[in-house]
C-alpha positions in Angstrom: 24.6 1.4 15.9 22.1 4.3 15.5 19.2 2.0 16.1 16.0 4.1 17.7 12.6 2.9 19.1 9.2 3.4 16.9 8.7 6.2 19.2 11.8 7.8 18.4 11.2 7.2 14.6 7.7 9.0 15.0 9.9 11.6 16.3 12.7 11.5 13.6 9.5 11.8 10.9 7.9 14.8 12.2 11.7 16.8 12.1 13.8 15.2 9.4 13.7 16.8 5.6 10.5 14.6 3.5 9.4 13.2 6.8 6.2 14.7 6.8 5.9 13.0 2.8 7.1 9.7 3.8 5.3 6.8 2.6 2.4 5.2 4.8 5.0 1.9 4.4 7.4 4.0 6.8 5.4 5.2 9.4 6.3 3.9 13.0 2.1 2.5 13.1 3.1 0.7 10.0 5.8 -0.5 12.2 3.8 -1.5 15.0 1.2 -3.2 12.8 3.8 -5.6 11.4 5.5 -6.5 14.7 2.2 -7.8 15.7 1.9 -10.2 12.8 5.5 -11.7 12.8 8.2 -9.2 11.9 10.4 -7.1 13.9 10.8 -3.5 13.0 14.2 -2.1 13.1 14.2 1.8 12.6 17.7 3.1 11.8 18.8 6.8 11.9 21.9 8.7 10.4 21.9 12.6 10.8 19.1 13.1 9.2 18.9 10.2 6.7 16.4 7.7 8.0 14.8 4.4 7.4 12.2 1.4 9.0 13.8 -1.8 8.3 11.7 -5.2 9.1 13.0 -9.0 9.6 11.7 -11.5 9.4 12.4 -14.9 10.8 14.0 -17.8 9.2 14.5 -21.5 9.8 18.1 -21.9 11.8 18.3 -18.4 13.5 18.6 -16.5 10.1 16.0 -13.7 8.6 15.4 -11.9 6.0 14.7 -7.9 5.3 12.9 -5.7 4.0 12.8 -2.2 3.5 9.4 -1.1 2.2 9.2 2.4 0.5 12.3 3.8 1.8 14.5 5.2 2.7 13.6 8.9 4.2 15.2 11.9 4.3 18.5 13.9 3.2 20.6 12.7 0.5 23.4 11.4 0.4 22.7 8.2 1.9 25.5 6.7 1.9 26.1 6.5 6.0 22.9 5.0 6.3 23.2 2.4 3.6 26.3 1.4 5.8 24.5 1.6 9.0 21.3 -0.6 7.3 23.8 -3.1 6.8 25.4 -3.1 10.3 21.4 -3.7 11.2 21.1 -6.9 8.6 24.3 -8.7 9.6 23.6 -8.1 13.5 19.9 -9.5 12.6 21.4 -12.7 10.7 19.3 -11.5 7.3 20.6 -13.9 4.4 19.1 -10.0 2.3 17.9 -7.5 2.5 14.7 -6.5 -0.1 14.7 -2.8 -1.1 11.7 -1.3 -2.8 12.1 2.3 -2.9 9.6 5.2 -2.3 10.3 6.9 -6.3 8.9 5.5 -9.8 10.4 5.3 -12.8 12.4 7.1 -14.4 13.5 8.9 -10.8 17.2 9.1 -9.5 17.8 6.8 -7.0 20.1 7.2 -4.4 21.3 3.1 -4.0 24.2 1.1 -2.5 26.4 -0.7 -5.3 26.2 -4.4 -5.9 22.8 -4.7 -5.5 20.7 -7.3 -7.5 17.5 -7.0 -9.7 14.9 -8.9 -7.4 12.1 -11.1 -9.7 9.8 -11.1 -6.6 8.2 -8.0 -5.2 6.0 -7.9 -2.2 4.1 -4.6 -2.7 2.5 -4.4 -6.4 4.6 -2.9 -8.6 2.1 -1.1 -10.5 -0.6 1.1 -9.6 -3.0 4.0 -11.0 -2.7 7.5 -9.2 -6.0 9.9 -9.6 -5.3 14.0 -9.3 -7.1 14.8 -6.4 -6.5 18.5 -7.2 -8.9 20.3 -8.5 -12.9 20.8 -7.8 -14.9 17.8 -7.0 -16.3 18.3 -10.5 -13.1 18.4 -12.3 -12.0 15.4 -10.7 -15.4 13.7 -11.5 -14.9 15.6 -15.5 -11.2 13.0 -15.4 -12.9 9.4 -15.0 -14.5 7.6 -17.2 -18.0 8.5 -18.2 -19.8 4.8 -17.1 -17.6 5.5 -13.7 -19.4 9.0 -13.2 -22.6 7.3 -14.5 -22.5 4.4 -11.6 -21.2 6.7 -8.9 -24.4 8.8 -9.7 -26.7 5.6 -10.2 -25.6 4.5 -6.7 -26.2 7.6 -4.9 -29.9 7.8 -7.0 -30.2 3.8 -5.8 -30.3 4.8 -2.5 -26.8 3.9 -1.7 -25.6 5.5 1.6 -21.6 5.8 2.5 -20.9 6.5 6.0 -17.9 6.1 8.3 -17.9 3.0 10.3 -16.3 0.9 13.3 -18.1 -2.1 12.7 -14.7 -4.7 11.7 -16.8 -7.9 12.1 -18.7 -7.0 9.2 -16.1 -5.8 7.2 -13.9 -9.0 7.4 -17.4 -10.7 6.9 -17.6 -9.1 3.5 -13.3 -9.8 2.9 -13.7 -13.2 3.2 -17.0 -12.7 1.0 -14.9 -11.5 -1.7 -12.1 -13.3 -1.6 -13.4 -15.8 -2.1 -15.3 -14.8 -5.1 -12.7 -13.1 -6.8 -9.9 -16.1 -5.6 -7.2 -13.3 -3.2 -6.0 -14.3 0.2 -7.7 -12.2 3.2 -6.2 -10.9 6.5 -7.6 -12.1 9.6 -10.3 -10.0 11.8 -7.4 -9.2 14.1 -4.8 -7.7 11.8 -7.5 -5.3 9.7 -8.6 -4.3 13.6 -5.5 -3.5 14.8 -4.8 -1.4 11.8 -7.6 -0.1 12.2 -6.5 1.2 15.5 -3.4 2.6 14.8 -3.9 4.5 12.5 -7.3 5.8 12.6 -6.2 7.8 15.7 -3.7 9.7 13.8 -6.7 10.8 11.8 -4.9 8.5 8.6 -7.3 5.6 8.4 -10.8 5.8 7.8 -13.3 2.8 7.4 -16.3 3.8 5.1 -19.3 1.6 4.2 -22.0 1.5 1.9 -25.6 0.6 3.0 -28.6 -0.1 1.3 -31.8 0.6 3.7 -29.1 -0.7 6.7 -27.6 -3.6 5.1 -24.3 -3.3 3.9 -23.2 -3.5 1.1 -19.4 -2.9 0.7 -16.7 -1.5 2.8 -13.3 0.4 2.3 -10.6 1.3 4.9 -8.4 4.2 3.0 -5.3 5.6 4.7 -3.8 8.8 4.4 -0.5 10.4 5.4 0.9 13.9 3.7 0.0 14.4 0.6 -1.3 11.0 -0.1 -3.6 8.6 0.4 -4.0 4.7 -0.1 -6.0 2.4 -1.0 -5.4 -1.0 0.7 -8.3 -2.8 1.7 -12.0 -3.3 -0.4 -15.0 -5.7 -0.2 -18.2 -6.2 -1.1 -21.2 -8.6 -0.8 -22.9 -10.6 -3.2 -26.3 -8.9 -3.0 -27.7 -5.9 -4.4 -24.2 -4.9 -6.2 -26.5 -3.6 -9.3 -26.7 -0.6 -7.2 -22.8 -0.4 -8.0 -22.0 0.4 -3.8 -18.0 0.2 -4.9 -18.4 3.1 -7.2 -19.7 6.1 -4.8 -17.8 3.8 -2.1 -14.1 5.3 -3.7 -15.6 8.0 -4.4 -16.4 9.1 -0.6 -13.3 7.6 0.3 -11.5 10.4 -2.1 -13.5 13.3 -0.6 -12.1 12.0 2.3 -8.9 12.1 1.3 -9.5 15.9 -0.1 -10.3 17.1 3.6 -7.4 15.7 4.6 -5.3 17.3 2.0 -4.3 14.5 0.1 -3.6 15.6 -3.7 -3.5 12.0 -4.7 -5.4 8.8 -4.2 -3.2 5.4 -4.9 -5.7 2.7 -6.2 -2.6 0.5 -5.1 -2.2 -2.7 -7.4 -3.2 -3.4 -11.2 -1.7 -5.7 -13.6 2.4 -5.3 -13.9 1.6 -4.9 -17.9 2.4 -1.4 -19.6 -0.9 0.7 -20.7 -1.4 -0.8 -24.6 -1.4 -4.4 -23.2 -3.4 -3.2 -20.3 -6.3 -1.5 -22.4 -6.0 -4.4 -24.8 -7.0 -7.5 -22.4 -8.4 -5.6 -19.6 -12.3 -7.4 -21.0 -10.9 -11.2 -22.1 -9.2 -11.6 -18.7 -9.9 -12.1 -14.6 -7.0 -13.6 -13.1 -5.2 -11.7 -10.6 -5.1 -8.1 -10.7 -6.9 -8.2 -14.0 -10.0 -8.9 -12.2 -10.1 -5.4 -10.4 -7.9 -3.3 -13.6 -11.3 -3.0 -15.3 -12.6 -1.4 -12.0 -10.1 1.1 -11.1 -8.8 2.4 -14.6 -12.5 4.1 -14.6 -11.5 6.5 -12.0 -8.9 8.1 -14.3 -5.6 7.6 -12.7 -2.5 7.7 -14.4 -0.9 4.6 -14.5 3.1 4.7 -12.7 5.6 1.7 -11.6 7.5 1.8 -9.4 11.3 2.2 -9.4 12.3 -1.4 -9.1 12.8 -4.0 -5.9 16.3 -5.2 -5.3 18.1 -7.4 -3.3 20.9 -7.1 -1.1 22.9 -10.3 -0.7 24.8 -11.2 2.7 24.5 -14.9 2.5 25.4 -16.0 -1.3 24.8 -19.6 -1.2 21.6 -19.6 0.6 20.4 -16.8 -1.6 20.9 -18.9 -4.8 18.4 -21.3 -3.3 16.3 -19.1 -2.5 15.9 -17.7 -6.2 15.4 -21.3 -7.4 12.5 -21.3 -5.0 11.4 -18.4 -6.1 11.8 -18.7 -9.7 9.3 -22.4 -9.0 
């Protein structure tokens, strides 16, 4: 079984065709990050068709799987598929979940007999801003009130600088979780992401200040072309001086000296753009709560391809889409 060590996959990523544009969700730090929070990465190469593969445990000495983003490099993939599978049955995985790197409307390149999953992990939808361009044309594509409160900020006295300071950024998580009701990572696993990846110069924790205190904190990640945003807080004091706004925007000019020519505001409602723009003011649950936020840095609104399942263990699955369906 081709099976290779996150070393090896770093390796395979830096050679292989689209390795260098592979998703943040592939990367062998990703990999490491996860294995330290429960699940065991499982790269898998073919030729030069790759993919990172995670389990995770299950009651009895079964798991489950997920492939987040992927697969990488040359089509077909047919060998690989196979060899993926090898990996799930030797791993006891009642499935395997597949969300693929493309959105819709994209060929896929996908195994037959999968099934349409009703329960994704990563959000589905998202808004993508152009970073290409001047800083001003970028600026000319949000809205005008977002212009008008990154400006305000920086005219508040808002200051955005890079920072290593994780206590006080999981201090202002847990502030606005529980304000805006979202579950929060613990200090350890936003530190040791922070330490992956930020020496691969593809993380970045920013803050905003206000005469020292701060205000609001972003860690943005970056790999290729593109650039994520994952994690975002911000405290309940002083927030008319709108820190989150000139917050994202230093965290795209960030981006921009990386190279990055897009900026993922990762998660908004799974609605299409009419039902979107039409309840974005009566509602606050889930993503809503952040849509009005990020749709007034102009980013064009994309789904992704779909999430599949691919089913080893038949029975056992069937109870686990009753769960799910609960």
């Amino acid at each position: 079984m081709p099976a290779v060590s996150l070393s090896e996959w770093d390796a395979f990523l830096g050679q292989a065709p689209g390795g260098e544009r592979a998703h943040l969700l592939q990367s062998a730090a990703w990999g490491q990050l996860k294995a330290a929070f429960g699940w065991r990465p499982h790269p898998v190469v073919c030729g030069q068709a790759g993919a990172l593969v995670l389990f995770r445990r299950l009651p009895v000495g079964l798991s489950f799987g997920y492939l987040p983003r992927g697969p990488v490099g040359s089509h077909p993939w047919g060998e690989l598929w196979r060899e993926i599978d090898a990996a799930c049955k030797a791993n006891r995985a009642m499935f395997l979940k597949i969300e693929p790197d493309a959105w819709t409307g994209a060929p896929l390149d996908l195994p037959t007999g999968l099934v349409s999953s009703p329960h994704e992990i990563q959000p589905p939808r998202t808004l993508i801003v152009n970073l290409d361009g001047t800083e001003d044309e970028i600026l000319a594509r949000m809205k005008q009130k977002t212009r008008y409160n990154i400006r305000l900020a920086q005219k508040k006295g808002v200051v955005v600088r890079p920072s290593q300071d994780l206590d006080t950024f999981h201090r202002l998580m847990l502030t606005t979780g529980s304000r805006d009701r979202f579950g929060v990572h613990t200090l350890e696993y936003y530190r040791s992401a922070y330490e992956l990846f930020y020496p691969r110069s593809e993380c970045e924790l920013l803050q905003a200040e206000f005469e020292g205190q701060p205000l609001a904190g972003l860690m943005v990640f970056a790999r290729g072309p593109r650039a994520w945003y994952f994690y975002g807080a911000s405290s309940d004091m002083e927030r008319s001086r709108m820190p989150t706004y000139t917050l994202q925007w230093e965290a795209m000019r960030w981006a921009r000296l990386r190279g990055c020519r897009e900026y993922d505001l990762w998660g908004v409602p799974d609605e299409d753009e009419d039902a979107l723009e039409a309840q974005f003011e009566q509602r606050s649950d889930g993503l809503w709560g952040v849509y009005r936020f990020k749709r007034g840095f102009g980013g064009e609104l994309r789904r992704q391809a779909g999430t599949w399942d691919r089913v080893y263990m038949p029975l056992l699955y069937k109870l686990y889409r009753r769960y799910v369906a609960r």
